[in-house]
C-alpha positions in Angstrom: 113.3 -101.8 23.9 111.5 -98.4 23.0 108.0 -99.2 22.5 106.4 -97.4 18.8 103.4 -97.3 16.8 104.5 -100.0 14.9 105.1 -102.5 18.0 102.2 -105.5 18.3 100.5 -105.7 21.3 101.4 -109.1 21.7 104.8 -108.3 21.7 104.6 -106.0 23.9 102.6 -108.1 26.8 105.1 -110.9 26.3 108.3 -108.7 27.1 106.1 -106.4 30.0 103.1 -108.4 30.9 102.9 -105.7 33.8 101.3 -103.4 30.9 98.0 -105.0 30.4 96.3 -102.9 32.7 96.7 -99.6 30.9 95.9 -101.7 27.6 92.4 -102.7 29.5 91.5 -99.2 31.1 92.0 -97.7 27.4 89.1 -99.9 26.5 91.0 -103.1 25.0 89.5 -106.1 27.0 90.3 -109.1 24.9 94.3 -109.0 25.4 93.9 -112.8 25.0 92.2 -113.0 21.8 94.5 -113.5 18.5 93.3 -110.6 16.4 93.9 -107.8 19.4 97.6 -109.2 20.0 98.5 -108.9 16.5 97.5 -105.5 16.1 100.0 -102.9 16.1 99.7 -99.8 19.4 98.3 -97.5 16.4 95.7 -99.8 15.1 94.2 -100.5 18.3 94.2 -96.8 19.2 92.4 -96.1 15.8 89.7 -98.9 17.0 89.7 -97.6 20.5 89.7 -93.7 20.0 92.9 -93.3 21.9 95.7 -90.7 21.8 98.9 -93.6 20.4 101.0 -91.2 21.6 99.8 -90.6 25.2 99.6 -94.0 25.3 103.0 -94.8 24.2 104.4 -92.5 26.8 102.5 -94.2 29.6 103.6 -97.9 28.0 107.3 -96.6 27.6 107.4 -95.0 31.2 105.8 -98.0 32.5 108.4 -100.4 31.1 111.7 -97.9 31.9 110.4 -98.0 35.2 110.8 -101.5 35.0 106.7 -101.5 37.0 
């Protein structure tokens, strides 16, 4: 699975939990809470002030590495 803007948060902890750490040192603390896992990668960049797309690179490499 290729990991895009449009992918939820949530979905994407569920299928690589091993993640969560580069959602947290962006500045996105409350994985747990409903709201932040049903936000889409480019809505919680908007929030955050974060690149989506040097993120998605890092989530996608992260995941194809199988980390």
């Amino acid at each position: 699975m290729t990991i895009t803007k449009d992918t939820i948060i949530g979905d994407i902890l569920t299928i690589a939990p091993q993640t969560a750490p580069l959602f947290l040192s962006i500045g996105m603390h409350c994985l747990g809470c409903p709201a932040s896992r049903g936000e889409t990668v480019a809505e919680a960049c908007m929030v955050h002030g974060v690149d989506p797309d040097q993120l998605l690179a890092k989530v996608n490499a992260m995941i194809e590495a199988g980390e």
